[in-house]
C-alpha positions in Angstrom: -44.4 176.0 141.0 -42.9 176.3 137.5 -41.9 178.4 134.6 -42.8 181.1 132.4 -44.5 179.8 130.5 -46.5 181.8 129.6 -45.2 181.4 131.3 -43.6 179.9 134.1 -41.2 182.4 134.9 -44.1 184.9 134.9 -46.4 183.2 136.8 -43.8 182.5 139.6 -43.3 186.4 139.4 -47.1 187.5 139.7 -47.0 184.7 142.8 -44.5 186.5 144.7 -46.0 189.8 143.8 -49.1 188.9 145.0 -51.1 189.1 142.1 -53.0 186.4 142.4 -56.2 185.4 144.4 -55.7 182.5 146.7 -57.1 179.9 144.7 -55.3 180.3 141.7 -52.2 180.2 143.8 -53.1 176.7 145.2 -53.8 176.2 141.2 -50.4 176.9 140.2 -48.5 174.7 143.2 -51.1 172.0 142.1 -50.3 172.3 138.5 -46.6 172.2 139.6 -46.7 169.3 141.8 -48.7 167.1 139.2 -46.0 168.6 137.0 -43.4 167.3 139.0 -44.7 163.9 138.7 -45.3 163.7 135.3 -42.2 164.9 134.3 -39.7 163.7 137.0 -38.1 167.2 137.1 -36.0 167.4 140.0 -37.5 169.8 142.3 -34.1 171.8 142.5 -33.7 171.5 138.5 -37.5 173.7 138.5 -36.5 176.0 141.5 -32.9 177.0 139.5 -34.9 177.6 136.8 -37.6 179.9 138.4 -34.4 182.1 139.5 -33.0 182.0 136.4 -30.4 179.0 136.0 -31.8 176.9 133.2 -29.8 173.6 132.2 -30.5 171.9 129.1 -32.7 168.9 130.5 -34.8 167.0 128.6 -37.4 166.9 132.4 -36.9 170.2 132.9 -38.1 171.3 129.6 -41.7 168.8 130.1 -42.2 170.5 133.6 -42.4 173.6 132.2 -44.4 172.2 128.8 -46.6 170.4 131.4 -47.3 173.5 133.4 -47.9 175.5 130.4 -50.4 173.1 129.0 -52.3 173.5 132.1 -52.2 177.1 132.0 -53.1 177.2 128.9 -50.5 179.0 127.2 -49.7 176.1 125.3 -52.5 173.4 123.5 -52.9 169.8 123.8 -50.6 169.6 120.8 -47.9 171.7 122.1 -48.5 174.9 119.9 -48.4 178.2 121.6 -51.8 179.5 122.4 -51.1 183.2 121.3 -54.1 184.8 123.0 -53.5 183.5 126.2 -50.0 184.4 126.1 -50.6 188.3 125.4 -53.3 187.9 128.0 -51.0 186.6 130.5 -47.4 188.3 129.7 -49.4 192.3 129.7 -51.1 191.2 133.1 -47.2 191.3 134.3 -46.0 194.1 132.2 -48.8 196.3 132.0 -48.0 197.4 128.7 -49.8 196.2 125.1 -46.4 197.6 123.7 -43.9 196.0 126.0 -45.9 192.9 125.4 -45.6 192.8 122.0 -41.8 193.6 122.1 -41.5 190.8 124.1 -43.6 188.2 122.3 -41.7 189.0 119.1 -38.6 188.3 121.0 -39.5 185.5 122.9 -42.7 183.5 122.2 -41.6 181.5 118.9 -42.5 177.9 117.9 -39.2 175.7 118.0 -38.3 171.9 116.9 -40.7 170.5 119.1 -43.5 171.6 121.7 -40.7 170.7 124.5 -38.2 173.4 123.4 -40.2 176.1 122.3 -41.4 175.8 125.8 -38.0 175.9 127.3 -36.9 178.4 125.5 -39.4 181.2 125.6 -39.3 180.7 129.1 -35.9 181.5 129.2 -36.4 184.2 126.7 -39.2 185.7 129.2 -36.6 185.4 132.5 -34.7 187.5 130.2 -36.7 190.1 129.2 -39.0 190.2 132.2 -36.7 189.6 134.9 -38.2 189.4 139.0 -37.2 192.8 139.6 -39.3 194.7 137.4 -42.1 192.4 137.9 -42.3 192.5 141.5 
């Protein structure tokens, strides 16, 4: 499943709002489940975080770096993929501006690829919560 970025969070979003053709659904659970594995998330850990409830966890934050290399929001080194991040985040808001708002806000390198994809996920539940997206 997992988050947002970007992200996770988004991505879960557009699923539930049914943005998404069936195969790149069955993409995103596949990307999630091989996530999973790689990671050794607890599944409960990723679904808490998908509704908002991040805890610091070192698994937690390589799902969601996992998922986001896969998505390609994030590159084989762990930098942020700025292109593909606009591109996904306006497909959800709609809006070059809001977009831009947001990424300033939200999409920022950190310590290491692991955090910066933790926590602009986090930033994006924020800023983009389910509500307004679906």
């Amino acid at each position: 499943m997992n988050t947002t970025l970007i992200l996770v969070i988004c991505l879960i979003s557009i699923v539930k709002a049914g943005m998404l053709t069936d195969e790149q659904k069955k993409k995103i659970l596949e990307y999630g489940q091989e996530c999973l594995k790689e990671s050794g998330a607890e599944l409960d850990v990723v679904l808490d975080a998908a509704k908002g409830k991040y805890v610091d966890d070192p698994k937690l934050k390589k799902q969601i770096l996992c998922f986001n290399k896969r998505i390609g929001v994030q590159g084989p080194d762990g930098k942020l993929v700025m292109d593909m991040v606009k591109t996904r985040l306006t497909a959800v808001t709609k809006d070059q501006k809001k977009t831009e708002e947001i990424v300033k806000q939200c999409v920022i390198e950190r310590n290491t690829p692991e955090d910066t994809a933790f926590e602009t996920a986090k930033c994006l539940h924020q800023m983009v919560p389910d509500e307004k997206i679906v």
